[in-house]
N, C-alpha and C positions, 0 to 999 in steps of 0.2 A: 796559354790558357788564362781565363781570367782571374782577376784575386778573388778572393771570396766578399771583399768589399762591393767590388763591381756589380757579383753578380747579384749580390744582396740589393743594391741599385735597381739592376733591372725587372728584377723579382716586385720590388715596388712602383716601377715605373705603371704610372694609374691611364687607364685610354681614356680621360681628360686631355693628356695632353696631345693627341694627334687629331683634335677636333678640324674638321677639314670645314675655314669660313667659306669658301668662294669654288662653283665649281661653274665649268660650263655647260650650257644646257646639253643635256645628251642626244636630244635629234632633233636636227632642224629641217623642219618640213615644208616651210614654204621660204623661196629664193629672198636675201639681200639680210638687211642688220636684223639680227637675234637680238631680240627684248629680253632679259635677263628676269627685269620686272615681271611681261609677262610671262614667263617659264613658274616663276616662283609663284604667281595667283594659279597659273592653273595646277600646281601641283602638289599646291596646301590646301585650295578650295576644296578637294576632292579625298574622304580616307579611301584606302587601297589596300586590295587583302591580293594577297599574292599567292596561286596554287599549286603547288609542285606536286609531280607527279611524273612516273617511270617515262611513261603516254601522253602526250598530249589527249584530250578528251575529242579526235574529230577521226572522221572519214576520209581518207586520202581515195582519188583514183587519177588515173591519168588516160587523152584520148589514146587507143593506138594511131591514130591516123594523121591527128594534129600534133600530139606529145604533150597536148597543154594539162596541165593540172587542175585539178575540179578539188574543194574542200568542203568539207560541210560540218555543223558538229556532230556529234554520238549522240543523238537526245535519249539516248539509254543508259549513257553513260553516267553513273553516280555526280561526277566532278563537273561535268557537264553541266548537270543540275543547277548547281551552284551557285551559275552567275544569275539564274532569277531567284533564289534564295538571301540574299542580300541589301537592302534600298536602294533605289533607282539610283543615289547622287554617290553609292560605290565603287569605283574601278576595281574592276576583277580582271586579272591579269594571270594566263597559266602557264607557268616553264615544264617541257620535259621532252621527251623526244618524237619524232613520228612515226606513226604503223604503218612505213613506206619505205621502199629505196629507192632515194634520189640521188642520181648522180654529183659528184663532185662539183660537175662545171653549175650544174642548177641551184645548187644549195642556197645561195648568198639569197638569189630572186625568191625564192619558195620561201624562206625568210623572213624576207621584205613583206612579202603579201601575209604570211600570217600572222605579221606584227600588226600591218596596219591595220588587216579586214579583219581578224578574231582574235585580238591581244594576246597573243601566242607569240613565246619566246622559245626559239626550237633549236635545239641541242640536234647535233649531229655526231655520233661517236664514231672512233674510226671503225670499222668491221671485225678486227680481231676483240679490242675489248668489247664490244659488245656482245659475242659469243658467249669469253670467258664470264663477265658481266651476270650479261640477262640471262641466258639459256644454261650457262655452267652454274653459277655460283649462288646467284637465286632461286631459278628454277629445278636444279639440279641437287642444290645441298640445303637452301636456304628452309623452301618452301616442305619440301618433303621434313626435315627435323619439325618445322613450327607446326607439321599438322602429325607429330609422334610418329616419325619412320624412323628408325635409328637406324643409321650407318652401318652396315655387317659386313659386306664382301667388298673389294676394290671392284669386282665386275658389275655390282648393282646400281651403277653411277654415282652414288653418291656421297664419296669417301671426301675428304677435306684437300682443296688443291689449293695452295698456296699463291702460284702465278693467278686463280679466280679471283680468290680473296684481294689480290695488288688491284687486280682489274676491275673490282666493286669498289675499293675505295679511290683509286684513278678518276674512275667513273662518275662517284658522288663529290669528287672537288671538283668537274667540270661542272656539273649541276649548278652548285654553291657559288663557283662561279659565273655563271649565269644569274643567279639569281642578286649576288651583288651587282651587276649592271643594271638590270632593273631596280633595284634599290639606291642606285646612286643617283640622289638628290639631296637637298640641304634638310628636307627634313624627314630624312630617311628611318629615325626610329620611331616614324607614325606607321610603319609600314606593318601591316598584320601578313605575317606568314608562317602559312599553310601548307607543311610536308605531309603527304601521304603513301602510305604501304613502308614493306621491310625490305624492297628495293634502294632505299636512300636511307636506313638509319646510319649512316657516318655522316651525312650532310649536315647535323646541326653543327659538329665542331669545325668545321670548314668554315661556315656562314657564323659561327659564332667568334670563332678567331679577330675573325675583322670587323663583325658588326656588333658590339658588344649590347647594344640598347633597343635592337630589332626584339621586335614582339612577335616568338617564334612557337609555333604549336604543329606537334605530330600526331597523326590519327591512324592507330594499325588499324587494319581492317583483316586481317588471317589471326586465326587464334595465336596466344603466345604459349605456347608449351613450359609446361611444370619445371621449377627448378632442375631439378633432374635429369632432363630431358636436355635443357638448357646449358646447363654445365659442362655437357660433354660436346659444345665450340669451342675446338681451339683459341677463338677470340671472342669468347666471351664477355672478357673486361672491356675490349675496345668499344666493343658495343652498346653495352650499358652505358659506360661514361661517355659516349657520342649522344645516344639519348639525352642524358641527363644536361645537353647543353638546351635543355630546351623551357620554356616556360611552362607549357602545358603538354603533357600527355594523353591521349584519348583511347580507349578501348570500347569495344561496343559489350562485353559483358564482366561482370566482377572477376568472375572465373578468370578469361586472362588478366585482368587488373593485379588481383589477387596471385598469379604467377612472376608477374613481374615482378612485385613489393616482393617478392620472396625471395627472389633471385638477387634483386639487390641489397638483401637483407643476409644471404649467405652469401656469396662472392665480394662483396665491395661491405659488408659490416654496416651499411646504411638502414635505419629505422623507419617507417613513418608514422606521422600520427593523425587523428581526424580530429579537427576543430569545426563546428559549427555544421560537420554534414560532409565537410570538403576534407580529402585526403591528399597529404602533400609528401614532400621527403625535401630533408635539408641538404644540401650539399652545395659544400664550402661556403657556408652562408649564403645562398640562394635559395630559395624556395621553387621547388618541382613538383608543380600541381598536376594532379594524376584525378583523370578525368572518365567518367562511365556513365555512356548515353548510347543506343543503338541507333543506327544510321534510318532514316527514313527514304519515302518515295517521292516525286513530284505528282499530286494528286492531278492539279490541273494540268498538266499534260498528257499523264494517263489516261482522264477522262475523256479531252480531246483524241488520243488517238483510237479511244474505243468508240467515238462518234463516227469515225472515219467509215465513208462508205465500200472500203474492200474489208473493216472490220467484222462490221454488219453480215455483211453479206457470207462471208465465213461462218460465224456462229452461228449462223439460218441453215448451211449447208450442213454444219456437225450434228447440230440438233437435231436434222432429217435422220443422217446417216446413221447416226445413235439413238433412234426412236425405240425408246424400252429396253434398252439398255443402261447398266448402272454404270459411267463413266467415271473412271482416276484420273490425275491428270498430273505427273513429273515433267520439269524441264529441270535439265543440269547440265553443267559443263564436261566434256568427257575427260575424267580422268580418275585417279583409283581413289579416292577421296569421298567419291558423290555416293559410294552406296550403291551402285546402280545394279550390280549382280545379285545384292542381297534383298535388294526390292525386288528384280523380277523371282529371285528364289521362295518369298513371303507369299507371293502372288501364286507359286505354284502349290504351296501347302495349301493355301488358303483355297484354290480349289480340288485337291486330293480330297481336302476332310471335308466342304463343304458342296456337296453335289446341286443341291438347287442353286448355286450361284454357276453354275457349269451350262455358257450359251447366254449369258447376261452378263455377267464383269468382264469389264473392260479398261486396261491400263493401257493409255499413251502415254507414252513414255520420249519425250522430245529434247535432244542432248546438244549441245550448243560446240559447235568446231572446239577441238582440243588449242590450248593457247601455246603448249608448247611441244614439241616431238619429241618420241622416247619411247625405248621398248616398252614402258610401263600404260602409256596410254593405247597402242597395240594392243596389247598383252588385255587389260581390259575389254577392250571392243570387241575381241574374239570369246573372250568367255562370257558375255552379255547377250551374241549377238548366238552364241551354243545355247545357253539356257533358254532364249526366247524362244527359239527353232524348236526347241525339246517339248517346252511350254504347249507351246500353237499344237504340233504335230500331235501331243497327248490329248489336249482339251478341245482341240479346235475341231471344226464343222465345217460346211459350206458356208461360206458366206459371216464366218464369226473368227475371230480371230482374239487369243485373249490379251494379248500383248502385241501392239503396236509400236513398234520400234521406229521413230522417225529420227535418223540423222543430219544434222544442222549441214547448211545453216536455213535455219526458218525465221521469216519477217517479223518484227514483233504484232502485226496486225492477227498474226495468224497464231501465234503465243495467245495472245489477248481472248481472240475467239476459241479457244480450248478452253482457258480459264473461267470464260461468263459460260461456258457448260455442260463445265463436268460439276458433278455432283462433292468428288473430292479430291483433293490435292494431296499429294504424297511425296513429303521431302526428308529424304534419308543418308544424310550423308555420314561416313562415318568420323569425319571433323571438318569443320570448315565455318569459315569467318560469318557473316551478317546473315548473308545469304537473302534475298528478301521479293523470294518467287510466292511465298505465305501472303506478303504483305499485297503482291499485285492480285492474286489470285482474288484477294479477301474484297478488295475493291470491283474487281472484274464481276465477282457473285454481287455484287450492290448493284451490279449498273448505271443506268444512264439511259435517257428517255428513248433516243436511236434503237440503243439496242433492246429495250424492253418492250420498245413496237414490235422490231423485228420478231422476237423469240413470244411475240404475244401474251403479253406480262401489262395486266391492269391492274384495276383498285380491286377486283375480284379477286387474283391470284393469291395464291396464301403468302405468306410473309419469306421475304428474304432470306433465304440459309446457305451456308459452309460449311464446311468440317476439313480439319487440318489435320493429319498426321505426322509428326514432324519428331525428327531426332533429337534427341537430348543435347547433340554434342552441337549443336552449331547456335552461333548467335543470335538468333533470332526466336530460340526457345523460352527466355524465361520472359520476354513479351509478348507470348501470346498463351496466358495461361487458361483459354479456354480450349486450345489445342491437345490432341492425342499424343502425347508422347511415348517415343519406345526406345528399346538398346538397339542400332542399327546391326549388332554384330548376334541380335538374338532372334532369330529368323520364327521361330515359334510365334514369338510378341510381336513382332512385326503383322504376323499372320492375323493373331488374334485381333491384335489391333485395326486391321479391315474391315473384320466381322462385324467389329464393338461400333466402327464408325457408320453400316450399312444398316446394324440394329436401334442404333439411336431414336427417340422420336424427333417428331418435325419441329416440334417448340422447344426441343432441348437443342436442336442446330439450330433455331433462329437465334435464339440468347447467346449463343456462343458465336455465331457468325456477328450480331451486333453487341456485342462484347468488343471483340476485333476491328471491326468497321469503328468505333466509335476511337480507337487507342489509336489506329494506324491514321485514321485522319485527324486527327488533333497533331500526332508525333510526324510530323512528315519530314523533307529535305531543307526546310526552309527552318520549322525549329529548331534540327538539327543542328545549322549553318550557325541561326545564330546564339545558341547555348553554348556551343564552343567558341565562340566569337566573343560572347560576355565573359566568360570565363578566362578567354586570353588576355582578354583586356585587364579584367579583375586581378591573374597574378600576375601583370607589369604591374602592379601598382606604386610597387616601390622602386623602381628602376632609376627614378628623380632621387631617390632618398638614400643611396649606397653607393660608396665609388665601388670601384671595380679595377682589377689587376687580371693579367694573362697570366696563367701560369702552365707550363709540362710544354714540351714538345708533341707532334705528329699526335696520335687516335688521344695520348697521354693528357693533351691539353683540358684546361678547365678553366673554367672564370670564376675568380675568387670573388665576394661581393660583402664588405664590411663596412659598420658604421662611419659615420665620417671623423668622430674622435678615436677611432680603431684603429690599433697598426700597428705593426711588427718591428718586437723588437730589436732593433740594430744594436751589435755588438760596440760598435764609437759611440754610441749614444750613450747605451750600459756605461762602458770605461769611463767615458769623462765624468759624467757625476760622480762614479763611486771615486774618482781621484780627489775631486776637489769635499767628502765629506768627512768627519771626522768622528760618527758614531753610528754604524753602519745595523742594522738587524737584518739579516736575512731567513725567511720563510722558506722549505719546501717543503713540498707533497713527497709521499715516496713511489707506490706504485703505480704507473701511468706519468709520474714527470720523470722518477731517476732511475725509472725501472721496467722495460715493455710490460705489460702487464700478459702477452703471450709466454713468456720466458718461463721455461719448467724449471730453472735455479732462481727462487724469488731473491734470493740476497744479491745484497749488493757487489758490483766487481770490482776491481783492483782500482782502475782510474779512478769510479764516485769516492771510492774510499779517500785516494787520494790528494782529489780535489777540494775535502768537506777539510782535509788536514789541512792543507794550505789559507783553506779561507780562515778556518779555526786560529791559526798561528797568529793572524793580525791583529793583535791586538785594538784594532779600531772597531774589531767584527764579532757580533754576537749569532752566533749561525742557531739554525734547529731546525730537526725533520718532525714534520706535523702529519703524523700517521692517524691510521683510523685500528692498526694493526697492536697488538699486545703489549706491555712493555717488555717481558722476558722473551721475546724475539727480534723488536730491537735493541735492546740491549746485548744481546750475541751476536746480532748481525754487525753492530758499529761498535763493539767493543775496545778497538786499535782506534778509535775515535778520541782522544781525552777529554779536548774542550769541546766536543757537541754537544748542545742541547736536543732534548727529546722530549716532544709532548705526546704519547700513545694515549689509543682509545678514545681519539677526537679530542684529548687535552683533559681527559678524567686522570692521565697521572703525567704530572712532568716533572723532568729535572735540568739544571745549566749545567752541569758537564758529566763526565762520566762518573765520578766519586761524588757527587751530592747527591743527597738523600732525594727519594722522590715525594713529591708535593702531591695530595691529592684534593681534587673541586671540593667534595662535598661526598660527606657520607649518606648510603644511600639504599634505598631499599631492594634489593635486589628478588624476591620471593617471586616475582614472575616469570624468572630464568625458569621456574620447575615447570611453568606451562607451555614456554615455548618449545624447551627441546625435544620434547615429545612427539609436537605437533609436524618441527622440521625435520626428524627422524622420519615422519611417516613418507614425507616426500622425497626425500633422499633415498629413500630404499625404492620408492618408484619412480624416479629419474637418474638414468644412467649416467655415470659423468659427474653429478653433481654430491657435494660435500658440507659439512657443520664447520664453524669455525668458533669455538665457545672460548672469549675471551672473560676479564675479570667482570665488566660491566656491560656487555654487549654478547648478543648471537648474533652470527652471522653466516645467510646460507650463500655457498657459490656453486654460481652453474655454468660455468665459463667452460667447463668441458664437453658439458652435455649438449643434445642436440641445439642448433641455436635455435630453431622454432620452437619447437617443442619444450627446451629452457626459458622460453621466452613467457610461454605458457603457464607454465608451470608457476613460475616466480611472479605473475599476476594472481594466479589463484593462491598461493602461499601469501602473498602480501593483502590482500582480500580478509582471509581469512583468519589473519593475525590481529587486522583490524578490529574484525568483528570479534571476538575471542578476547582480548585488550583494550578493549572501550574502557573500561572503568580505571585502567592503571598507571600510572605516570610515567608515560615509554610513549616511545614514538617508531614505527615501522615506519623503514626507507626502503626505496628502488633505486639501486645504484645501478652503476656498470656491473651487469650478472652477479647481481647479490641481492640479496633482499637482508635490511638490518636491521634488528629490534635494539634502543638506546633509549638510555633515561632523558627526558623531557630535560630542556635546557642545556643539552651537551652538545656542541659544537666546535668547529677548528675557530670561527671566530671567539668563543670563549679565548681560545687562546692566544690571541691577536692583542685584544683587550689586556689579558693581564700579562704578557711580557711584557707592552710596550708601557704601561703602569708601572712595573716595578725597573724599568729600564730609565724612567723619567725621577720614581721615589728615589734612587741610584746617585742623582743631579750625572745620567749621561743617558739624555733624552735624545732617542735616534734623529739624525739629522736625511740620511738615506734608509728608505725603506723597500727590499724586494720580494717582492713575494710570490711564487710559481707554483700552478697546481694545473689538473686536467681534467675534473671531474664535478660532481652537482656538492659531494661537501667540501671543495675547495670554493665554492662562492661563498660560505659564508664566509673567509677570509677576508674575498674581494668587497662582499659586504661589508664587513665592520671597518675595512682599510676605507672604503668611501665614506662610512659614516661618520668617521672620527674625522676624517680629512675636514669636510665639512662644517663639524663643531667649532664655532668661534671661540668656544671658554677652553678649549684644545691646543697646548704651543703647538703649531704647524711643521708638517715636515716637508722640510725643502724638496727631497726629491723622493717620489713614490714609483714606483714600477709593481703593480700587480698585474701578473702575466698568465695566460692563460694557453694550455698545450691543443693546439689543431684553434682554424677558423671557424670559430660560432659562438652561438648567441650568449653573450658574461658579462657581467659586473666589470673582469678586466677591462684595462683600458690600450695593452697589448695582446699582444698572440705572437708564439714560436710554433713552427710546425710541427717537429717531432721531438724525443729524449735524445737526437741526436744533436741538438741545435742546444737545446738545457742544457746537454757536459759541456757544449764549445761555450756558451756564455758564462758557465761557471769560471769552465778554464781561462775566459780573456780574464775576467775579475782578480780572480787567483795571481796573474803573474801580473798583472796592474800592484794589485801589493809588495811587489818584490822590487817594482822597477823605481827609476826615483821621478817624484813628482815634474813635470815638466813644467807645468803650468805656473 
């Protein structure tokens, strides 16, 4: 096993030092000497965003007759998109797997060709984990939790399988690996990469392991499901902290943004805050910018393929076929998600109650091939395909049918021609990510000159309209807020909301259809592309400016990232100064450095006790706990203490050991306590959990029990409201770790920094080492007055200083120890350093 020196070693071991100078070129494409030089112009000349994703974004098919393989891209495909959303002098480059099985013996060749002819780097998994993988663990447990199906029977697929879970994250280190081969070049942390979906959230720690300075951004596109919802994965934590290895995070609406900050706000105890507009979250000194844009269309492609003469010609036929008839128009993917039985069930109230629309409405209703198999997608299509039958057979006629069921797969030319006309679009899902058949629809109602010959649409024609009925619950709803929304699960409102959209006037649909036409073509695939592209850029910004350490094994791992005069303190380092000085002061904090501030026994245990005795004993050493806590609670708690010092109440009463009198700052007005405890009564009695803690000079509310959102809340509003209430009085309201504290103006731990080390130098035994250890916002001012004085030239100097600060981030320290398990072991090295004899 290693020593604990070692491992301290390799805990600081910084990824500076595995900078790789010299690599060789990775493919050499044309026969005889590889120019090094030029590998290296063309692969600086050019930035490079890199796209991962489950799918490669193309078309596979193969002849039967020849065997040869045909490729093309998806031009429907989002990611697809992409590569013209970018500047011409960008490589775009996509890893992920194909929507094919190719043989073994073929793979390498099929490879080849989509490296060279569509910069596609293609993963091939073996066939079991891809089962477990894609079809088990994503599709089966993943997807159903992130769109609110909870788990309930081991028979409804979708219980937690452990051998899935190995097989997703198997899966996402092949990826990572993958994507480090394309990365591998000399100046690989130009590289911008782009993870997409909840298929590969472990892949940032894989690619983060080894690529520490890669400019890494994730964009879910499926909603993220509520805390609650969240909680109940097994693997939870793995998941979040895979996330969190990334630069930027992207969501298309607040609503999941807002689930996430919450989740890693109760499960991982991380906060975030908003500066400037922009929402981040700290961890381990790194900043995790969290990012909220909804995903766009490709206008210019759209419109080209509604140019397209089998489009045209389409939308001339529906138009016939639908002559005075009011047309709907849904397309979805088929599965239990989209809403689809409760839209044709809205359809059938909507003609029960309304007779004159009975022989004129008309919903096509067009569902896109299911992506994955399962009784639940079954199970759907038969109760869609019951209701429509029920439908028709009740309202229908010769020759009228109210619901049109057309089962995919359908061309998008033939998509397109339903869109430019139908009257209204009807998307109802009852959760699901972007979704963005609104956004084509809205384009398809604008036209294009093709098609406005075709459907004989002049300067005469009255003005442009749509009308949207669209679900609350999917993302693409709070961008289009001149849209109909409804509860998908409220089949009533759904109903009404047909009526409401068929009653409309024509000039209230045209403001609203170019309302929508004006958002959706401003916001397309291209600003999309690159607002997260600036933004990824934007939080690298400091990547030059922070070294960086690996730290945690397997899902565990994290990149610590701290200043370049920051650094942890090593136990030999501690020892030898305290050896060689000869008037030693030591500083601590109590709760949070010597004390978990979890722990329902606040006092102290056997060992601190222990340990505070031994440093105490040394007559070279002046110890003291710098609380913010009472003095008749420390003073019970370290009473077996003799020679401690104790400054309580932020340093409003101290004393040098246990039998001298206590000293107090300054007398002081105290007559505002009668205002506050009133006030913090009232919120305590309406937050559960949460308690008063009225000391001699100080209130203080904690909410460490209570809900943590909800405590979080609260203790803004309390603090708010203190302020305002307090304006005129000489106090200062603080927001600590779960407490909010009202304190007289000029009380601080640094006050008592300042006067120990005063009356330690009036004394003539002026500290020669100084340590000082805390973990929280009033231990900076310690670390404060310890820099200020350092500083001061009219100040005898002290040789050695250590303010140290508990967990990695942003302090005044100029070390950090991780935990209070690391604070007893560096007490402890100190303590028997005292006892041993000087070496040196």
């Amino acid at each position: 096993m290693a020593s604990s020196c070692c491992l301290d070693q390799l805990n600081l071991l910084s990824t500076d030092d595995f900078r790789v100078m010299n690599r060789i070129p990775r493919v050499m494409k044309v026969p005889g000497v590889i120019s090094q030089f030029e590998e290296d112009q063309q692969t600086t000349s050019r930035k490079r965003v890199i796209i991962v994703s489950n799918q490669l974004p193309l078309r596979a098919s193969r002849d039967p007759v020849s065997g040869e393989w045909r490729f093309e891209f998806d031009e429907n495909n989002l990611l697809a998109q992409l590569k013209d959303a970018f500047p011409p002098d960008t490589e775009v480059r996509y890893v992920g797997t194909l929507k094919a099985d190719v043989d073994v013996a073929d793979q390498d060749e099929v490879a080849q060709v989509l490296h060279e002819k569509f910069s596609c780097e293609t993963i091939f998994l073996p066939v079991d984990m891809q089962n477990k993988f894609y079809h088990g663990f994503c599709k089966h447990y993943l997807w159903p939790l992130f769109h609110y199906m909870m788990p309930t029977t081991g028979s409804d697929g979708v219980r937690f399988d452990r051998s899935q879970w190995q097989a997703y994250v198997s899966a996402n280190k092949i990826f990572a690996d993958k994507v480090l081969e394309v990365t591998d070049r000399d100046d690989e942390d130009e590289d911008h990469v782009w993870v997409h979906d909840y298929h590969l959230m472990a892949l940032p720690t894989f690619l983060r392991r080894r690529s520490t300075r890669v400019k890494l951004g994730f964009f879910l596109h499926s909603p993220f499901p509520s805390s609650d919802m969240y909680r109940t994965l097994p693997v939870r934590d793995d998941i979040l902290r895979a996330l969190l290895n990334c630069d930027l995070i992207g969501f298309h609406t607040f609503d999941y943004a807002r689930h996430f900050l919450s989740s890693c706000r109760r499960i991982l105890g991380l906060h975030s805050e908003s500066k400037r507009g922009r929402t981040a979250l700290e961890y381990y000194g790194r900043t995790v910018t969290i990012k909220i844009l909804p995903a766009g269309i490709h206008m210019e492609q759209l419109e080209s393929v509604m140019s397209e003469e089998s489009t045209v010609r389409k939308a001339k036929e529906l138009k016939e076929k639908y002559k005075g008839k009011i047309l709907m128009v849904g397309v979805d993917d088929l599965d239990l998600f989209k809403g689809i039985t409760q839209k044709f069930s809205a359809m059938a109230e909507l003609l029960e109650t309304n007779q004159r629309l009975r022989g004129k409405l008309v919903l096509v209703q067009i569902t896109n091939p299911a992506r994955s198999l399962g009784w639940d997608v079954q199970e759907v299509l038969d109760e869609a395909n019951g209701i429509a039958k029920e439908v028709n057979k009740k309202y229908g006629e010769p020759g009228y049918e109210p619901i049109i069921f057309i089962k995919g797969p359908v061309t998008t030319q033939e998509k397109l021609a339903h869109y430019a006309v139908a009257d209204y679009c009807v998307v109802t899902p009852v959760r699901d990510g972007m979704n963005l058949v609104p956004y084509k629809y809205t384009v398809c109602r604008q036209g294009c000159p093709a098609l406005d010959k075709a459907l004989g649409v002049d300067e005469s024609s009255p003005p442009k309209n749509s009308v949207i009925i669209i679900s609350e619950f999917i993302g693409c709803s709070p961008s289009l807020s001149g849209a109909i929304r409804v509860n998908p699960w409220n089949i009533s409102e759904m109903a009404n909301a047909m009526y409401s959209a068929i009653d409309l006037p024509e000039t209230e649909k045209h403001l609203r259809h170019d309302k929508h036409y004006k958002y959706i073509s401003s916001h397309d695939v291209s600003y999309w592309a690159r607002s997260f592209d600036q933004d990824l850029e934007r939080a690298c910004r400091d990547h030059y400016h922070k070294r960086y350490w690996r730290i945690g094994l397997g899902l565990a791992f994290r990149l610590v990232a701290l200043e370049p005069n920051f650094r942890k303190l090593l136990g030999h380092t501690l020892n030898s100064a305290y050896k060689r000085s000869n008037s030693r002061l030591i500083l601590l904090d109590y709760d949070g450095t010597m004390m978990p501030p979890t722990s329902v026994n606040k006092g102290p245990s056997n060992e601190v006790i222990s340990v505070l005795n031994r440093l105490c004993d040394d007559p070279k050493n002046i110890v003291f706990i710098v609380s913010g806590r009472d003095r008749d609670t420390l003073s019970q708690w370290f009473s077996s203490c003799e020679k401690l010092g104790i400054a309580a109440e932020h340093g409003y009463f101290t004393r040098w050991t246990r039998d001298s009198p206590w000293e107090t700052y300054r007398l002081m007005d105290l007559s505002w306590k009668e205002v506050v405890e009133p006030i913090m009564q009232l919120y305590t009695e309406a937050t559960d959990g949460s308690c008063i803690e009225n000391k001699e000079t100080a209130v203080v509310w904690h909410h460490q029990d209570a809900d943590t959102d909800f405590g979080l809340c609260q203790a803004k509003e309390l603090h708010d409201h203190l302020e305002n209430v307090l304006a005129n009085e000489p106090v200062v309201v603080k927001r600590g770790q779960q407490i909010v504290e009202v304190k007289p103006q000029g009380m601080s731990k640094g006050i008592v920094v300042e006067n120990v080390i005063s009356t330690m130098r009036s004394r003539g035994k002026s500290p020669d080492f100084l340590l000082c250890i805390g973990d929280d916002r009033s231990d900076e001012d310690m670390f404060e007055s310890i820099a200020r004085s350092s500083a001061n030239p009219t100040l005898p100097a002290i040789a050695e200083i250590f303010a140290c600060t508990v967990g990695q981030k942003p302090s005044m320290a100029k070390y950090y120890v991780d935990d209070i398990v690391e604070v007893i072991g560096l007490l402890r090295g100190i303590a028997e350093a005292s006892v041993q004899p000087n070496s040196l």
